[in-house]
N, C-alpha and C positions, 0 to 999 in steps of 0.2 A: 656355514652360511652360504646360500646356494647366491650366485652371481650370473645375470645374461651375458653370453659371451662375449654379443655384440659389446658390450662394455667395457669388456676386459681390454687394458691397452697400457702400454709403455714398459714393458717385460721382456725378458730375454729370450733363449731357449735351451731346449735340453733334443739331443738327439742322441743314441746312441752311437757313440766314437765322434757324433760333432764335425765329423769333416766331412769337404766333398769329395764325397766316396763315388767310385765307381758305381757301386750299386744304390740306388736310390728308393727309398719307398717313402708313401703316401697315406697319410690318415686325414679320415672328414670328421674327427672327433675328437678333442684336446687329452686324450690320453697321457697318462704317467708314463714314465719309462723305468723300468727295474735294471735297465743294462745288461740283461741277459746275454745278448750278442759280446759282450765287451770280454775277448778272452784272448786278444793279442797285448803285448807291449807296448810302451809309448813313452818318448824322453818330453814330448811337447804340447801333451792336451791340456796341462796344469796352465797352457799359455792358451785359453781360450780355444784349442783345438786351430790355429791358424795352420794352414798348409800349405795354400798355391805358392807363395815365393819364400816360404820357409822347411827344409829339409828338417824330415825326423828319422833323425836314422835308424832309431830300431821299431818303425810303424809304415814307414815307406817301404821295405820289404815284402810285406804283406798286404800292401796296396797294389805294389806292380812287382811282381816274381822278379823280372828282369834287373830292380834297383840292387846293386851291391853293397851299398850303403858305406858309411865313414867309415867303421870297424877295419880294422885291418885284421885282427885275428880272429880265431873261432871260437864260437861261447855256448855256456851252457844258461841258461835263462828260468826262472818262479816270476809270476808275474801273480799274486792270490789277488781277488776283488770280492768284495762285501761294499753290499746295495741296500741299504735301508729306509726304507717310508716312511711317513711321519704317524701311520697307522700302526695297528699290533699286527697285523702278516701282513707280508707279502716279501718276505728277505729276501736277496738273490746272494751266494755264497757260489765262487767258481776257483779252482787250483788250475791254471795252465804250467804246464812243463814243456820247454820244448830245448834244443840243441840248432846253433846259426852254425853249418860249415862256411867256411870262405878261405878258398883256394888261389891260386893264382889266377887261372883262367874259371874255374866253376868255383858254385858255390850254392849254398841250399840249404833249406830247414826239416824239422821233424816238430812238432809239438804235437799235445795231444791235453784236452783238459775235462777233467769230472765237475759237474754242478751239480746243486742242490738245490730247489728254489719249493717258495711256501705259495699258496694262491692268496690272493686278498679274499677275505669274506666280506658279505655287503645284507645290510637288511634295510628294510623301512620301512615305516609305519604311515606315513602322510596321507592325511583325507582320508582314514579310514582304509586306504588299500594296501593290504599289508603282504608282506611278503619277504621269504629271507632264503638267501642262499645260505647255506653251509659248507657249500664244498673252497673251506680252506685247508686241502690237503699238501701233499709237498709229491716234488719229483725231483728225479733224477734223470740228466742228462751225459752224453758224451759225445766230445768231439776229436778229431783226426784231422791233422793238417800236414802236408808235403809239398815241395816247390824245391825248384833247382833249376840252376840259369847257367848262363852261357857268356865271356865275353868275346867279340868277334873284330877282329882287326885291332885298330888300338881307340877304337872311341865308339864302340857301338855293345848294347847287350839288347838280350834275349829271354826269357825266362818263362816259368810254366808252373801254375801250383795247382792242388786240387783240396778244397776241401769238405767232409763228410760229418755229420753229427745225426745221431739217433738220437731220437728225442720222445722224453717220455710225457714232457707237456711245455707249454709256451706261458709263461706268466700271465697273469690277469684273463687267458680265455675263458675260464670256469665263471668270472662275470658277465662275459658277453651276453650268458644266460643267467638273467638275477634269478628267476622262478624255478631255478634244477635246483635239487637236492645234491646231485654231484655229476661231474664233468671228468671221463674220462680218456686223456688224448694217449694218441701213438703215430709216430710218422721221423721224417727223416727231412734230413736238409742236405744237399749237393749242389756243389759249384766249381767252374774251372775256370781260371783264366792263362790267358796270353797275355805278353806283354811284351814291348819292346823302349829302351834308351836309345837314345843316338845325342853324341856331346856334339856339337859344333865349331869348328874354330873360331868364330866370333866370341865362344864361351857359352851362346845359348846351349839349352838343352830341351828336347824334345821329348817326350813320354806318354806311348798309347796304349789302352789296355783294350781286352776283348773279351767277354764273359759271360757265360752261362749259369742262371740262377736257378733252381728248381726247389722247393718248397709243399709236402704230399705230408696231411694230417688229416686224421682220425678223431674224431672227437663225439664218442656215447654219453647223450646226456639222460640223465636221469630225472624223472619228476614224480613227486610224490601224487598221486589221484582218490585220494582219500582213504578209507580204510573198509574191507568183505568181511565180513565175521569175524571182526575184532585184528584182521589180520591189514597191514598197509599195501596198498596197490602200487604198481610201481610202472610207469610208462617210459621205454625205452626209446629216446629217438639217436639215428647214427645221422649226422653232417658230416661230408668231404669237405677241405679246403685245399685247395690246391695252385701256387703259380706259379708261372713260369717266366723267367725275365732271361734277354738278350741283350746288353749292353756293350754300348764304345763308348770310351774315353780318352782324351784329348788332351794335354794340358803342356805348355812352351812356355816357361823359365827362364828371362832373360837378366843378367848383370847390367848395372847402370855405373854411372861416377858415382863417388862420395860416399860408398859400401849400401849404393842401394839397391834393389833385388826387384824386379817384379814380374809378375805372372800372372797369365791367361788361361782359362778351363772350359773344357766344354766335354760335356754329359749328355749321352740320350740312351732312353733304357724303354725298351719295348716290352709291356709286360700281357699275359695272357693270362685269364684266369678262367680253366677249364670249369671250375666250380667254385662256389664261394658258398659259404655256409648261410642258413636260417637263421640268426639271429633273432634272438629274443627282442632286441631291442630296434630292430628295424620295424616297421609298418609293412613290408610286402617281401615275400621270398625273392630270391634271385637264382639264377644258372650260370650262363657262364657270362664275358665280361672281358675286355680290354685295354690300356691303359698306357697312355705316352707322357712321359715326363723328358724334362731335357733341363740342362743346370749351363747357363755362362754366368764365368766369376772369373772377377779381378784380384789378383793380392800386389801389394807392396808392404815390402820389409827395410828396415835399417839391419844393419847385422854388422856388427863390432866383435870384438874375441870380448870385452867383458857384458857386453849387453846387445841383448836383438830384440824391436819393435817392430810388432807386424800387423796387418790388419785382410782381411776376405772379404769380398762382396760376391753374392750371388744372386743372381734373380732365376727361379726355376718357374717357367710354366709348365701346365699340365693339363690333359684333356684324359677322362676316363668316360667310358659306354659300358652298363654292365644292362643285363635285361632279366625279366622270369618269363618262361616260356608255359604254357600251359601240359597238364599231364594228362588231361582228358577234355573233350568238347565241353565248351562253357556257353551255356543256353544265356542269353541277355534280352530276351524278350522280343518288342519289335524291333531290336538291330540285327544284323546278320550274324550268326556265332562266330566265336572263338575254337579254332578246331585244335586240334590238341598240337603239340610245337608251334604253334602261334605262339608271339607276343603278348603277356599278359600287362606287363610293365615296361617301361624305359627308362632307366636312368642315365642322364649326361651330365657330365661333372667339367666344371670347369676353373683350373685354380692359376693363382697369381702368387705366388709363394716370394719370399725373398729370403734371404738369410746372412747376417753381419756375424764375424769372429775377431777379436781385437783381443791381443796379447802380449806380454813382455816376458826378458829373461834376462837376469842381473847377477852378474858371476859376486858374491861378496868378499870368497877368498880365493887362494889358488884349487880348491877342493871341492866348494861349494857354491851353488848356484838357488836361486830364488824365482818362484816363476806364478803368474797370476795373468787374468783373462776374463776376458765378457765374453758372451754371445747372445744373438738375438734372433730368432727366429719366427717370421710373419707366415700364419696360412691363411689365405682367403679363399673362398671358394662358392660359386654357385651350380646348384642343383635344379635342374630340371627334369620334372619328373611327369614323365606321361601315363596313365591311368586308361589301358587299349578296353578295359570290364565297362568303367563309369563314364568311359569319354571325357576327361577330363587330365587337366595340364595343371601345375602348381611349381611357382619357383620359390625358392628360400637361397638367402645368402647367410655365410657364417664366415668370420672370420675371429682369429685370435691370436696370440705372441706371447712366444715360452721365452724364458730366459735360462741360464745357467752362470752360475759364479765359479771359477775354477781358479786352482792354485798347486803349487807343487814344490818340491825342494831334491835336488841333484847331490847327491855327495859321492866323488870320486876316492877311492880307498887303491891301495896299492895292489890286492889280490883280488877285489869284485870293487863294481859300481852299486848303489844303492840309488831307485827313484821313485819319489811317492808323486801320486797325482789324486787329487782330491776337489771335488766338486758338491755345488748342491742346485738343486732343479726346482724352478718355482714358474706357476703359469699354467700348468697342467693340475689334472686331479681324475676325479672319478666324476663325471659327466652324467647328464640325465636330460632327458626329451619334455617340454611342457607341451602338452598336446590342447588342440584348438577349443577343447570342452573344459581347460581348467586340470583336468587330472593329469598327476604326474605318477611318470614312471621314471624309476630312480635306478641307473646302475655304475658302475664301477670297473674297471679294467688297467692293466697296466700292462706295457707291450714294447718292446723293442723298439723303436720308432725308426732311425736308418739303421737299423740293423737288421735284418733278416727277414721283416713282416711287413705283408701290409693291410691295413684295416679298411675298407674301401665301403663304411657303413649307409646309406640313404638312413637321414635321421627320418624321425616320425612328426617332428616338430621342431621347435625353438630350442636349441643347445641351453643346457643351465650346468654350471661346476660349481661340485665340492673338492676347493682347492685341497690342495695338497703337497710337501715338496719330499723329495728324496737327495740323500746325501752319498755319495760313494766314495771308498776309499779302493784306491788300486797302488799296491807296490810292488816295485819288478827288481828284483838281484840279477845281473851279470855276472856272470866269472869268468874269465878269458882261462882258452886252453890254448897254454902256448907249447 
């Protein structure tokens, strides 16, 4: 049952990894998340994903290089994830492997993990205007991850990671085109960051990250064009997508009386997008395109040795410009033309974002541990859309809030740890435009959300969702190499 967004309210959210992460991305569409990005470890997302005043030592590592985290020995780590939807494709299946050194003074990781993932297929028939993708094929992915830090004097570190992944497609993009018969991607993902700790003698602690995001895909779509002597015609179109994000990160950690904890963040992530792809489901092509996001967020926690309550607030605004530039002189009659790299379109985005994490963790025995959490995520966002062909301006507002139920269980063993985190995502689905004539166009996607991508779609109309939830299970083994 299709629902206006506008409507939709009082729901959590789902993001990939859920936390405020360094790198931040932006969607103007209620998309699903497959968790595709989700290929590090985690002792604390089962707790609602809370992080500004709550440590997770084996997911804070891989947010800032330079954190050495609790462990005091060196471990070898499986962390498997399986993502399932409440549809028949769209699976995401991931093995990470990787190995934590930790030295006296350095210390550093290796992982490396294989994916498997299925595309969502999508069809519809409504009003008569029919139309079906098929392209629910599968891909495989691989990623590469290194970092190794530094500590310097007796209360400061350093650190540096880099990580790479080839990729042979991104979930849910084969819908971003409902009318292709198949969608087929290629490109790569690269990132580095810096980062630096410094503890305080007050007890605060300091933590700034620096990061380079880069994101280069290929994506051959294919369209059926009817059929030449019995034979099917086949129309090849190639879209780039391409961007590039700069990021700092901020965030001070301070201890209170009475084991309370609280912390401040702040995020600003500059993003470029050399080229954004044609969408099928857009109303006007685009070229390149800009985009400023920034995240301040609060946490306070209680943190006891048998139980921790924590909670995050963030408010992220954001400002995106993306534009289509013309490829040839555009005759408009009696106005003056449009010459070729002019301005065809303008799109300015302007969003209001928020996001709540609320979490608990209840030790029951000496061995075992019990862990559950909300989160809430609001996008709001207005679209101004300038029309340089028609002379004409049009705004549209959309906003919506995902939710996520998350849970988890700890059990400490005398030769490895054992940690499951398991969540399910509601509020999201597979999205569709009602356009001003009545007719609808229906499509489907599902996409990393803070993970790795970002979808920076100008709708054609009024947002309509076929909800949807997805459920993931992530379990991580330790073994300590003593």
């Amino acid at each position: 049952m299709k629902h206006k967004i506008q409507k939709i309210m009082s729901v959590f959210i789902l993001m990939t990894g859920l936390t405020p992460a360094q790198y931040l991305a932006l969607k103007t569409v209620p998309v699903a998340t497959g968790n595709q990005f989700l290929i590090f470890p985690s002792q604390n997302s089962g707790m609602g994903f809370v992080s500004i005043a709550v440590d997770d030592p084996l997911a804070d590592p891989f947010r800032n290089p330079a954190k050495k985290g609790e462990n005091e020995t060196s471990f070898i780590y499986g962390t498997p994830v399986v993502a399932n939807p409440s549809t028949d494709d769209g699976q995401t299946n991931t093995i990470p492997l990787g190995y934590r050194y930790i030295g006296e003074n350095w210390y550093g990781t290796f992982s490396t993990a294989i994916q498997h993932i299925k595309d969502f297929g999508v069809s519809d028939n409504s009003r008569n205007n029919s139309f079906t993708n098929t392209s629910s094929g599968a891909h495989n992915n691989v990623f590469v991850y290194g970092s190794f830090g530094k500590s310097y004097l007796s209360d400061g570190f350093v650190g540096i990671s880099a990580l790479w992944a080839d990729l042979g497609g991104m979930q849910g993009v084969s819908l971003l085109y409902p009318r292709s018969s198949k969608v087929d991607q290629s490109g790569y993902l690269r990132e580095i960051r810096i980062g630096t700790v410094k503890n305080l003698k007050n007890g605060d602690t300091i933590e700034t990250v620096f990061l380079r995001h880069e994101v280069s895909m290929t994506h051959n779509v294919n369209y059926n064009g009817g059929r030449w002597w019995g034979q099917p015609i086949t129309r090849v179109e190639i879209n780039k997508d391409r961007t590039i994000t700069n990021g700092f990160h901020y965030k001070l950690k301070k201890p209170l009386q009475n084991n309370y904890t609280m912390g401040f963040l702040f995020n600003y992530n500059r993003k470029e997008h050399p080229k954004i792809p044609n969408y099928d489901i857009m109303n006007i092509p685009r070229d390149p395109g800009e985009t400023d996001i920034v995240n301040i967020g609060f946490g306070l926690a209680e943190i006891h040795e048998e139980a921790t309550i924590g909670i995050d607030f963030i408010y992220e605004p954001a400002w995106s410009h993306t534009w289509a530039e013309a490829d040839q002189n555009i005759n408009r009659g009696s106005d003056p033309p449009i010459y070729q790299g002019e301005k065809t379109i303008d799109n300015q985005f302007r969003f209001d974002n928020y996001l709540v994490n609320f979490g608990a963790r209840n030790k029951t025995n000496n061995n075992s541990e019990l862990l559950f959490g909300l989160s809430f995520y609001n996008v709001s966002y207005t679209l101004k859309q300038i029309d340089f062909i028609t002379n004409t301006i049009r705004y549209q507002d959309e906003s919506w809030t995902e939710k996520m139920i998350t849970w988890g269980i700890i059990k400490h063993y005398k030769k490895f740890n054992l940690y499951y985190n398991g969540n399910i995502s509601l509020g999201t689905g597979l999205p569709s435009t009602q356009w001003i004539d009545d007719r609808i166009t229906t499509f489907g996607m599902e996409t990393a959300f803070a993970g790795f991508t970002d979808f920076m779609v100008a709708p054609g109309g009024d947002l309509m969702l076929d909800e949807i939830y997805l459920i993931t299970h992530q379990l991580t083994i330790t073994i300590p190499i003593r």
